[in-house]
Structure formats: C-alpha cells, structure tokens
N, C-alpha and C positions, 0 to 999 in steps of 0.2 A: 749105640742103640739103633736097631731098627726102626724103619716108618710103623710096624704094626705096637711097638711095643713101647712106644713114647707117648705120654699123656696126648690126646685130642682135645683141643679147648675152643670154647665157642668166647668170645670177651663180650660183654653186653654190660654196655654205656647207659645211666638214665641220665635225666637229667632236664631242664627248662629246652634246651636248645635254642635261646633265646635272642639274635638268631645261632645256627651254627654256624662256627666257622673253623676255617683251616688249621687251626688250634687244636678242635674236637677228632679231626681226621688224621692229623700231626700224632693225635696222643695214641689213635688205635697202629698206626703204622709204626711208629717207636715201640710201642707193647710187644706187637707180633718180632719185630726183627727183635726185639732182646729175647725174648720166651725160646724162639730159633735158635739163638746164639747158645742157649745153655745146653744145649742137645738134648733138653728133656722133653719139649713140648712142642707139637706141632698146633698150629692157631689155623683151624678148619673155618673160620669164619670169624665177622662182629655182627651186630647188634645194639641199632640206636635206638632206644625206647624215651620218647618224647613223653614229658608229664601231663597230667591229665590238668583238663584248664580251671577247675577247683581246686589246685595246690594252691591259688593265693598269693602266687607272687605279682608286686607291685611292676605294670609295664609291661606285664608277660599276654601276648598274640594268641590272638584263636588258634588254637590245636591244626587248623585247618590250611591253615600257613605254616605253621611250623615242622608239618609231614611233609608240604609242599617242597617246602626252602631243602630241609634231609634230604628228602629224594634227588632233589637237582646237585647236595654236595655232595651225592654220593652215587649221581648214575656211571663214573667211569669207573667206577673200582667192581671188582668179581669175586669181592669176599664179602664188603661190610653190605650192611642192607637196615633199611627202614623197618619199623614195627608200630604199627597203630592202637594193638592190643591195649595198651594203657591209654591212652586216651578215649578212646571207644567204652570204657567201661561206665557205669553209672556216675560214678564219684571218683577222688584221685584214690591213688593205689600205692600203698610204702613201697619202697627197694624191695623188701624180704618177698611181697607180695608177687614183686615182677621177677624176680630171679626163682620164686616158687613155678609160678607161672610156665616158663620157660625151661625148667627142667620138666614138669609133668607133662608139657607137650613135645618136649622132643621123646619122652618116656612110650608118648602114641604114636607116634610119627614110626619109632624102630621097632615096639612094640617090645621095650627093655629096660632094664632098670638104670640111671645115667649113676655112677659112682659120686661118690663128693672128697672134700679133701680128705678127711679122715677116715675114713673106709670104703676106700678104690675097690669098684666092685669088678670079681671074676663071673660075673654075671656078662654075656653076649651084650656088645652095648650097640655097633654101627658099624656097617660095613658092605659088602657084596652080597647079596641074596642068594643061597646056595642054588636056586635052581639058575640061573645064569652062569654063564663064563665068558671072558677067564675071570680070576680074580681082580680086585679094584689096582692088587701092588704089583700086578705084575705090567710090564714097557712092553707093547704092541703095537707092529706101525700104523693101525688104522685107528690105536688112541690119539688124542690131540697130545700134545708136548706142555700142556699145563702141569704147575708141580701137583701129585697125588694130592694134597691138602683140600688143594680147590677144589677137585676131582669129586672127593669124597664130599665137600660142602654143597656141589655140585645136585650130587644123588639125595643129600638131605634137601634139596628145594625145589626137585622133582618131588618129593614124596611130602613135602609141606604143598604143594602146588596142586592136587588131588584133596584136598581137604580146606579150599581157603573158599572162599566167599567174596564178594564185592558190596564194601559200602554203597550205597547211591548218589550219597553226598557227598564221595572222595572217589572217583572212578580209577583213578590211579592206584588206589591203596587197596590193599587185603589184608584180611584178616583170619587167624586159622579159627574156623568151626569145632568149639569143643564136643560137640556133638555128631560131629558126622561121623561116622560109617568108615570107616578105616579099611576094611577088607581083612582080608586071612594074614595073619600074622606071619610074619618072614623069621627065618633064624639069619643070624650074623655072625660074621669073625666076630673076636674078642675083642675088642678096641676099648681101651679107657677112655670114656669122654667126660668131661667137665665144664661148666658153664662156671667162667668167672667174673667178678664184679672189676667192671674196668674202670679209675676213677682219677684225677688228681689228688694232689694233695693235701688243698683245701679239703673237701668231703673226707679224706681223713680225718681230718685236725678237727670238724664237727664231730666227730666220734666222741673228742673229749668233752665237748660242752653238754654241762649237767643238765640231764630232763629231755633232752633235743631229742634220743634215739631210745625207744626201750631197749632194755637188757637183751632183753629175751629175742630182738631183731638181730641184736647186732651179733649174737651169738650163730644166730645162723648165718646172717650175712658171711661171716671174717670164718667162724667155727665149720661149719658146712660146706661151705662153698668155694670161700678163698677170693682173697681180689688181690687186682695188678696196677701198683701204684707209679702214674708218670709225676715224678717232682714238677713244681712251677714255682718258679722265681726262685731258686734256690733253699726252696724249704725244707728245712732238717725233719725228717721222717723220722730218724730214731729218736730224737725229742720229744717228737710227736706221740709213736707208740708207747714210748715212757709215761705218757700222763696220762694213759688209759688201761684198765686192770684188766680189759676185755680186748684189747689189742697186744697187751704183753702177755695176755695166757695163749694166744693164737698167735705168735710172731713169725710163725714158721708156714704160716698159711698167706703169708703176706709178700708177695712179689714186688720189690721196688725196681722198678727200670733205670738203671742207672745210665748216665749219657755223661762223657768224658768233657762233651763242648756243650754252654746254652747255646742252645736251638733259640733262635729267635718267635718260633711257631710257640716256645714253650709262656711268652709275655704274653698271648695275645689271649682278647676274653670276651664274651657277648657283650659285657658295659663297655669296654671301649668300642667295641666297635657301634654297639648304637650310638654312642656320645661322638662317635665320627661320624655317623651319618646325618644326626640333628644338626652340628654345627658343619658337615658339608665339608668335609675334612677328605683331602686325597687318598689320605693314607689307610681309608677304605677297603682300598683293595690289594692292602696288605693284609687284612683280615677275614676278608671274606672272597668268596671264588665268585666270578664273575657273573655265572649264573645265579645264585643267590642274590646278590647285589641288581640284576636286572628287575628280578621278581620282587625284591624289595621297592623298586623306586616306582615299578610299576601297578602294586600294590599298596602306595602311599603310608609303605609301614616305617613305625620309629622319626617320622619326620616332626613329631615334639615329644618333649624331657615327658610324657606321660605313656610314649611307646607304641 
C-alpha cells in the first residue's frame, strides 16, 4: 500500500494523568510502531486529553498541573501533543464526548468529513491544498527529511494554529475556538483519516463492569471509532472481550498491540509512581521523566497518601 492510500490515524489517549509518566508515552510509541508494522496505518499524530477536575478521582491534582506535567512529558516528541479541551469545559466530559469532540473539530480544521471504522469515507478528508504545490507525497530537496506522517500532522497544526486561542490562566496551553472563523474551505487529496481510542488494558476490562459505561457510549466508542489496545501486566484481552457483548460484536474494530518482550515501561502506573514519591523512593525516576519529577518536587505535589 501506498502512503496515500493507508488509513491516517490520529490515537487520542484520555485519562487522569495523574501524574503522567513514561508508561503513558511508552504505550503511544508501541501503538504507533505496531499500527506501522501492519502496513495498513500510518499514526499522523497522538493526543493526551487530561480529565476534567470534576471526574472525582480520589488524589487527582488541579487540571492545572496536570497539562503542565503533559506538556513537559511531551515537549521532545513531534507527533504527540497536549489537549486542554477537556478540562477547560464546564463539567467533566465521558470518552464518547471527547473522541466526538475531536472528530468534529478536525471535520473544521480540513473542512471534511473524517471516516470512522465502519464506513471509511470516499469523501476528501486531509491533505495538500490544491492551490499549492507540489503535492505533500512527493521527496523534494528543499522538503526537510521528516517521514510524510509528520509532514502531514505538521500541516494539521498549522491549520489548528489559526483557530486556537489562549487561556489566561495557562499561557502555555491553547485551545481550538469552536467558533472562529475558519476562512474559505480548501479541497484535499483523498486520505482516510481516523481518530482512535488509545487505551490499556485495564479501560478495557472496565468495559465489562455492569452500569460503569452506557451502551449506547461504548457503541460509538469500540463501534465508530475503533481503539488500540497496549496489554499491561500480561492481561488476556481475548478473555477480556469475551465478557463483553459490546466488544465481541465489534472485535474487529479492536487493535491489540501485541509485543513479543514485557516492556518493563508496560508495569509502570500513576499509583506507583506517587506511592514512590510520598515514601521518597529512587525508583522515581524509573517512572517519570526528569522533567515532570522536577515540576513535581517543586510544586510540592503527591508529597502525602491524599496527592
């Protein structure tokens, strides 16, 4: 398969991030090199979308740190990126809400309709703007030598970047204005693009517990959309999807990453690592990157069992 004609996928991570660590970046970089590996999908981007600070979890940190902390585990990479969106809204926000979210605004962004899993759309989705040249696929030497993927994730954050806004109370962070003004609609190459749910195992295996998820979410979650599951601790996923009626009718929409060796990245978890930083444990900075771990000790965070 060709680069034009290979599913485009963006993975968008939710989750506490509580804090994040090399765990969470571990599981976006195993995503992308497997989805590669299959020759079907090129991973144009991630997306960490930190939970809004009325979800409720016991020990979980102002919103305000926790985009801080992303930001700093994620300023070397040139694909994944922070998202404030959910936090910034009124109240917390379900999964369904932010992966909605996320497809209608890259829908404005290319001024296109994004495909989903079960009905990949021949509709123009991302790509070169016909009044430029050359095209995004073609090697010229006064392109940089980044692979196309980036390229192209590239051009979507130029054209997020015209539409974003600045909080006052996060000057680091933006947020896309659903309201602005977009300008004249562009046409695009054909490109398949999809927004998938990126997750462990665990947030599967919640799938099966009764009352946790409505029906009707998870249907678009898994049915819609599609997610891409990294195993941790050696959790049986087909077990898994076995004990759920809403996962074994959409099994095929379900990407497991599979890895030959544990990854040591794949043990590691927000509770250990704060239960390493309360009792002052070295082993720290096996779980978090050096810069998070800074902004923690210097923001007095997680330094008792109440977080």
């Amino acid at each position: 398969m060709t680069e034009t004609t290979k599913t485009h996928v963006i993975l968008l991570s939710c989750g506490s991030f509580n804090p994040i660590t090399k765990g969470h970046i571990h599981m976006f970089e195993k995503a992308r090199e497997y989805l590669h590996k299959t020759g079907r999908f090129i991973v144009i981007g991630g997306i960490i979308s930190p939970v809004h600070d009325s979800y409720g979890k016991a020990g979980l940190v102002s919103s305000r740190h926790r985009l801080t902390m992303c930001q700093l585990a994620v300023q070397s990479s040139d694909w994944i990126r922070v998202d404030p969106w959910e936090c910034y809204q009124d109240t917390w926000q379900t999964t369904c809400s932010v992966l909605e979210h996320h497809r209608d605004l890259m829908k404005r962004v290319t001024g296109c309709i994004l495909s989903n899993v079960n009905t990949p759309s021949t509709t123009p989705v991302i790509g070169q703007p016909q009044n430029q040249t050359p095209p995004i696929y073609q090697n010229h030497n006064n392109m940089s030598h980044k692979p196309m993927a980036i390229k192209l994730w590239g051009k979507m954050s130029e054209s997020l970047g015209k539409i974003c806004c600045v909080r006052p109370h996060i000057e680091r962070f933006t947020f896309v204005d659903e309201n602005a003004n977009l300008g004249t609609a562009m046409r695009y190459e054909e490109i398949e693009l999809r927004i998938l749910l990126l997750c462990g195992s665990d947030l599967l295996e919640s799938f099966c517990i009764p009352g946790l998820w409505k029906d009707s979410d998870m249907e678009v979650i898994v049915g819609d959309f599609g997610i891409v599951v990294v195993p941790r601790d050696g959790a049986d996923t087909e077990r898994i999807m076995n004990h759920s009626s809403v996962l074994r009718k959409y099994k095929d929409n379900i990407i497991v990453v599979k890895d030959d060796m544990n990854h040591p990245m794949s043990i590691v978890s927000s509770t250990k690592s704060r239960l390493a930083l309360q009792h002052g444990d070295g082993h720290v900075v096996d779980y978090l990157s050096q810069p998070v771990i800074d902004y923690i000790l210097q923001s007095q965070l997680y330094i008792n069992a109440s977080g």
